[in-house]
C-alpha positions as CSV (number, residue, x, y, z in Angstrom):
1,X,8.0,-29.0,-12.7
2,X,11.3,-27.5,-12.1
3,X,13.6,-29.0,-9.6
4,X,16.6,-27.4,-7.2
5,X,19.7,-28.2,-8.9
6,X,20.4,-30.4,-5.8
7,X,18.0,-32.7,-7.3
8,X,19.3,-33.4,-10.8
9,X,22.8,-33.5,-9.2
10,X,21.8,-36.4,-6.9
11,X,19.8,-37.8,-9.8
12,X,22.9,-37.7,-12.1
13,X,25.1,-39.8,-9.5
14,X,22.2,-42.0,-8.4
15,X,22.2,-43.0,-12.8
16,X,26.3,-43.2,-12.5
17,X,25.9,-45.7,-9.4
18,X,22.5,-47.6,-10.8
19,X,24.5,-48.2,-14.7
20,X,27.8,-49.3,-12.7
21,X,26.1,-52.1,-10.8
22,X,24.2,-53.1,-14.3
23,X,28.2,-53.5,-16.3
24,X,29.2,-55.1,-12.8
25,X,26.8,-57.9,-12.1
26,X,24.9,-58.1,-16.0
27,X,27.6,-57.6,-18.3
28,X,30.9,-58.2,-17.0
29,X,31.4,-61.0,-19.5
30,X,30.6,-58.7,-22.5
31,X,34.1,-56.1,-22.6
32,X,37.4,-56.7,-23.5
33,X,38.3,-57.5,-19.8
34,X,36.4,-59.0,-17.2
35,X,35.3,-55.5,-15.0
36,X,36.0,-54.8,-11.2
37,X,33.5,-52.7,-9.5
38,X,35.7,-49.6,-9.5
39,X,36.2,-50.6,-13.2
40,X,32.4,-50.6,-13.8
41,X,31.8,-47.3,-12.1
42,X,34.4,-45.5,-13.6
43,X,33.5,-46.5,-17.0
44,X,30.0,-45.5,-16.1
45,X,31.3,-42.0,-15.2
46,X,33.0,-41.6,-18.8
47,X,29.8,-43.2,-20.3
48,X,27.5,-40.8,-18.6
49,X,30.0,-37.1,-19.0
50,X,29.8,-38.8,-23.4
51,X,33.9,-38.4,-22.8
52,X,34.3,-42.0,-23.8
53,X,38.1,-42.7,-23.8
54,X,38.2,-46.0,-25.4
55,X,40.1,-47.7,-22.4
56,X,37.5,-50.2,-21.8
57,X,35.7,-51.4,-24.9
58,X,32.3,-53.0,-24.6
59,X,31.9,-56.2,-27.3
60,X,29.9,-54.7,-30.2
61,X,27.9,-58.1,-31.1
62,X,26.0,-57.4,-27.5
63,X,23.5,-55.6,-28.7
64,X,21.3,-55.2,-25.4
65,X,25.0,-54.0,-23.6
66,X,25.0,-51.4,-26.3
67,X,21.6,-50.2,-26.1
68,X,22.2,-49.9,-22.0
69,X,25.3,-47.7,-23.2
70,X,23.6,-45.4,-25.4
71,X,21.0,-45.4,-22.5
72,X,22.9,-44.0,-20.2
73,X,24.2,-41.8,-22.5
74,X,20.8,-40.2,-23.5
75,X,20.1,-40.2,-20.1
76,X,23.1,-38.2,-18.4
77,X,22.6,-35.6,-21.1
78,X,19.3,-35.1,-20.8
79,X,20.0,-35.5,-16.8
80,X,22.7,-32.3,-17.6
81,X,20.3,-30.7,-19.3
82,X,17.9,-30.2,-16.7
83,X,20.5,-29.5,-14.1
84,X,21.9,-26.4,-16.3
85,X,18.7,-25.2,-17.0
86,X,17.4,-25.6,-13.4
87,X,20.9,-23.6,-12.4
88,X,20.2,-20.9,-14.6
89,X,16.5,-20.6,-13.4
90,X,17.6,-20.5,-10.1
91,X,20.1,-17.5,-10.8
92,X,17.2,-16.3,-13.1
93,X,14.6,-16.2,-9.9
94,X,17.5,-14.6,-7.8
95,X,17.7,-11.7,-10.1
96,X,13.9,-11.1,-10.6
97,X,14.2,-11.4,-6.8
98,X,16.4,-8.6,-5.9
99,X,15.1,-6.6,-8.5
100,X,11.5,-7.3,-6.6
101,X,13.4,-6.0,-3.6
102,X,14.7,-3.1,-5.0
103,X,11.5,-2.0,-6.8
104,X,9.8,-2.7,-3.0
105,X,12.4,-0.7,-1.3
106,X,12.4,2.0,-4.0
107,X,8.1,2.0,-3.4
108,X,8.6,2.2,0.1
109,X,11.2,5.3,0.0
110,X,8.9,7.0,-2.0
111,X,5.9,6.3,0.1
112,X,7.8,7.0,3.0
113,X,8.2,10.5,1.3
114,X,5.0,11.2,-0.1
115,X,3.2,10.6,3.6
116,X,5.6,12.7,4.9
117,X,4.7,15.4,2.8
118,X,1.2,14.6,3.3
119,X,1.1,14.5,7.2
120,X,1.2,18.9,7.2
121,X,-1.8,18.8,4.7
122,X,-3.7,16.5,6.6
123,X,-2.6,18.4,9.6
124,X,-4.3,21.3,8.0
125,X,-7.7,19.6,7.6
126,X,-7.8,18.5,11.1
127,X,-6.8,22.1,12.5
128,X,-10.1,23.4,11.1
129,X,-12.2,20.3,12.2
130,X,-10.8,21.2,15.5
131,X,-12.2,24.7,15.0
132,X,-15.6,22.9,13.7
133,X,-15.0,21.5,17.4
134,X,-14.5,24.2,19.3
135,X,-16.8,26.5,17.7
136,X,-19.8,24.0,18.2
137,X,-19.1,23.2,21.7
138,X,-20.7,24.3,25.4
139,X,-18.0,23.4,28.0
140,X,-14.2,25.0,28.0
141,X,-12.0,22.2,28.8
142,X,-8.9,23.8,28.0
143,X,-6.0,22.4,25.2
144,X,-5.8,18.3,24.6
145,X,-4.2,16.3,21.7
146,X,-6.1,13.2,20.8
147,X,-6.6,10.2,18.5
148,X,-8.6,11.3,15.5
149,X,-9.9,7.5,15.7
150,X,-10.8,8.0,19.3
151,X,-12.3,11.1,18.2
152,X,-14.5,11.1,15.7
153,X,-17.4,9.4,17.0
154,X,-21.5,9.9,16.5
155,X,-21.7,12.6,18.8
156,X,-18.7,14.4,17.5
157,X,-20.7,13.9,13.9
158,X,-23.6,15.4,15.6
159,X,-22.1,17.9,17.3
160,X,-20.0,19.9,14.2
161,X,-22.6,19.1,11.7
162,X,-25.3,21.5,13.9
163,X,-22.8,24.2,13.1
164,X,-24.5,27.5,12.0
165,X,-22.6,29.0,9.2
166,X,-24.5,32.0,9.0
167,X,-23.6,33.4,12.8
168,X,-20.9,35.4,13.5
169,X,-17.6,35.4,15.3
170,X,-15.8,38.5,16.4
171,X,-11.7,39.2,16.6
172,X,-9.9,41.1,18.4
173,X,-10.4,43.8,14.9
174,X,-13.1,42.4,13.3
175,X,-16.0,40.0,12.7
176,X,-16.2,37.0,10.6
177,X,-19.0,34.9,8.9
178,X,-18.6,31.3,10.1
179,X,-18.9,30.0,6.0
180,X,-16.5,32.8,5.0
181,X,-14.0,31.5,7.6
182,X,-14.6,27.3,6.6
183,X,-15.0,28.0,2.8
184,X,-11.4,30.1,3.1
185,X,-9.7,27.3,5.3
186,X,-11.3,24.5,2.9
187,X,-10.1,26.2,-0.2
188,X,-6.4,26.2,1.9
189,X,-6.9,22.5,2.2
190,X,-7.9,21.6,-1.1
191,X,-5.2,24.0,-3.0
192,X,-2.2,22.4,-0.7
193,X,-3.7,18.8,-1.4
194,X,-4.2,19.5,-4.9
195,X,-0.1,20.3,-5.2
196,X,0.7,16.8,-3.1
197,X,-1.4,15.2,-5.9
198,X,0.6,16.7,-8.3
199,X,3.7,16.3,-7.4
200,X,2.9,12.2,-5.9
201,X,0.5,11.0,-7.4
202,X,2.9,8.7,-9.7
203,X,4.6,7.6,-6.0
204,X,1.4,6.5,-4.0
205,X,-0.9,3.5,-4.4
206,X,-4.3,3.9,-6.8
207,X,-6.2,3.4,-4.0
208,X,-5.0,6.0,-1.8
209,X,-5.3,8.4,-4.7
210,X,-8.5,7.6,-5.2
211,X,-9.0,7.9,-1.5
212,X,-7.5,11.5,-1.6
213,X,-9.4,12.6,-4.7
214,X,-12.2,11.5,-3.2
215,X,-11.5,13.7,-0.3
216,X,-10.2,16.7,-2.2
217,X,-14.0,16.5,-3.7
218,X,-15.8,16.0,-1.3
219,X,-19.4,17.1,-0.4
220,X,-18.6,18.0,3.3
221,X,-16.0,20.5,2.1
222,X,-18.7,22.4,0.3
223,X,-21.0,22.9,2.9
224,X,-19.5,26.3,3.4
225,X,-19.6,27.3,-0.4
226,X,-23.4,26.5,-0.3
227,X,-24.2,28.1,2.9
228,X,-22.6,31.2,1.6
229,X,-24.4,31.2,-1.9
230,X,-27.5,31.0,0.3
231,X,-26.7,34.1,2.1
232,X,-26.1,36.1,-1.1
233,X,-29.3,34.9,-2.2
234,X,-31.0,36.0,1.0
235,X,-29.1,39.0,1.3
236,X,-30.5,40.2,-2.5
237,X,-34.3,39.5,-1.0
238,X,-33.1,41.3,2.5
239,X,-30.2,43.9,3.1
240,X,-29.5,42.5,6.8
241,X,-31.2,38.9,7.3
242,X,-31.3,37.7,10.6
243,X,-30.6,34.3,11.6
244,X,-32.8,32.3,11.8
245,X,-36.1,33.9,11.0
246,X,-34.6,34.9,7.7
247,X,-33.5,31.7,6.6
248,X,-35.6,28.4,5.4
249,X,-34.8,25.4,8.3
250,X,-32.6,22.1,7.0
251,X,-35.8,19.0,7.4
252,X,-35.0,15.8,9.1
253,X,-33.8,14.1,5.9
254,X,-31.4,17.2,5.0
255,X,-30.1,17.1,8.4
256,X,-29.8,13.2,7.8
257,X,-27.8,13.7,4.5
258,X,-25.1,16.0,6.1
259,X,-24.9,13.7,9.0
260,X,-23.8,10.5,6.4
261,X,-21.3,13.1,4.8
262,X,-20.0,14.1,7.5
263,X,-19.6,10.5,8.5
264,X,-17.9,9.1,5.0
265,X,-15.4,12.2,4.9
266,X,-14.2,11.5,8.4
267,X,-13.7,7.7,7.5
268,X,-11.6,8.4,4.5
269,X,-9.8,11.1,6.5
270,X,-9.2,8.3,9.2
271,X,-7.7,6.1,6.5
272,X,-5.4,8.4,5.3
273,X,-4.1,9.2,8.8
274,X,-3.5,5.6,9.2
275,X,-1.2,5.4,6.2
276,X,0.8,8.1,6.9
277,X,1.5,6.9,11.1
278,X,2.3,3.6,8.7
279,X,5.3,4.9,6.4
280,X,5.9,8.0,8.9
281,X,8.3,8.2,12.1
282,X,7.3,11.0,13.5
283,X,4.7,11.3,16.5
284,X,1.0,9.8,15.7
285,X,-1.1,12.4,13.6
286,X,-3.2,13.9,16.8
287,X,-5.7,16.2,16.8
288,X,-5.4,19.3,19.0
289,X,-8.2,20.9,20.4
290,X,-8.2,24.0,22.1
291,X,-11.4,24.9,24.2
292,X,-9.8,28.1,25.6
293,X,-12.3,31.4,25.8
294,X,-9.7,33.4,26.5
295,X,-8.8,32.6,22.7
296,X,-10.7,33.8,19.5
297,X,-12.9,32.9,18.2
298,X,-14.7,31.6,21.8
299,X,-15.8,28.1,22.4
300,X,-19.1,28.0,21.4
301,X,-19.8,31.1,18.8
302,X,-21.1,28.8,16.4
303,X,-24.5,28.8,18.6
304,X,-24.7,32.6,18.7
């Protein structure tokens, strides 16, 4: 187990001190000259640093005072030893630390970066759920931001998943199939979040790419696609189908199915948001609903 070098410091005086009082009080018979204490202890220090400068000479026919010698000898090295070795460790760990902090900081910087780029394509996504919103809804409430977590509850899932894609809105110029309008705002969505994922997807964390990828993919983003090829289908059989006599009703379990996907795309979308109010500074990501009437497509058309 590796010690601080505080340790093998104390340890290496605590051997000096122990190895003087064993020349002082066992073998002060056995040199050249009877030893005083600060004699004992300083020819402990020379034993113990191996510098051994001859001024006080042990007798050699005391064999156990020269075994305690080369003791102490064997033991300050190896006491040295693991004080050198613990000093460069600790050096050692303060390098890999900093460089832990500067690969952290550098992670962050990039993260920091790669939400921020993020936040407008997200922003995207939730400017045509707001339009799912609007579209689907009865009253006219006027504008309000909110919290997409606050948001996206059961009834909201309810509520855009009823959406008919085959009804029309009109502009101010022109009329609009609700799937052609999703499945050319999706394709928006996907395209911008495709280039983020090509540009960061070395910067970001696997599992938010996943996460995204997962998103980017997603069966709720197809709903559109699959309402149109259903229209082309019905529209060979039928020059100007009507809805809905002229097209087959989703059953309960369909209806169920979209409901979950609706569900699991807003929960990774809800993730993501997190993230980026995480590593960005700006405002909370908010959804902005406009219920205005006075603003086209109307509140509602969806129902038509």
């Amino acid at each position: 187990m590796n010690k601080k070098p505080s340790f093998y410091g104390v340890m290496y005086f605590i051997n000096i001190a122990i190895f003087s009082g064993v020349y002082f009080f066992l073998f002060n018979d056995s040199f050249s000259q009877p030893l005083s204490y600060p004699v004992s202890l300083y020819f402990s220090v020379v034993t113990a640093t191996t510098l051994g400068f001859g001024d006080v000479i042990p007798s050699l026919d005391k064999d156990f005072l020269l075994l305690t010698i080369s003791f102490e000898v064997v033991l300050g090295v190896v006491i040295i030893g693991l004080f050198l070795n613990s000093i460069s460790q600790k050096l050692s760990d303060q390098k890999d630390h900093q460089v832990k902090l500067e690969r952290i900081q550098e992670t962050e910087q990039w993260m920091s970066q790669a939400m921020g780029m993020l936040r407008p394509v997200i922003e995207l996504e939730l400017r045509t759920l707001s339009q799912y919103y609007k579209f689907t809804s009865l009253e006219e409430k006027g504008k309000f931001d909110v919290s997409p977590e606050i948001h996206f509850t059961n009834e909201y899932y309810k509520q855009i998943v009823s959406i008919n894609y085959f009804a029309k809105f009109h502009y101010a110029n022109g009329s609009e199939f609700m799937f052609a309008y999703f499945f050319r705002e999706n394709e928006r969505f996907q395209d911008k979040l495709e280039k983020f994922l090509y540009k960061y997807a070395h910067a970001i964390p696997m599992e938010t790419l996943v996460r995204l990828n997962r998103i980017q993919d997603h069966h709720f983003l197809q709903f559109p696609t699959m309402a149109k090829q259903m229209h082309l289908i019905i529209k060979q059989q039928k020059s100007f189908p009507e809805w809905p006599k002229d097209y087959p009703m989703q059953s309960d379990g369909m209806k169920e199915m979209n409901l979950t996907t609706c569900e699991n795309f807003h929960s990774l979308l809800l993730e993501t948001i997190k993230e980026i109010d995480t590593y960005t500074s700006d405002e909370p990501v908010l959804l902005k609903i406009d219920l205005s009437n006075n603003i086209l497509p109307g509140v509602g058309c969806a129902r038509q």
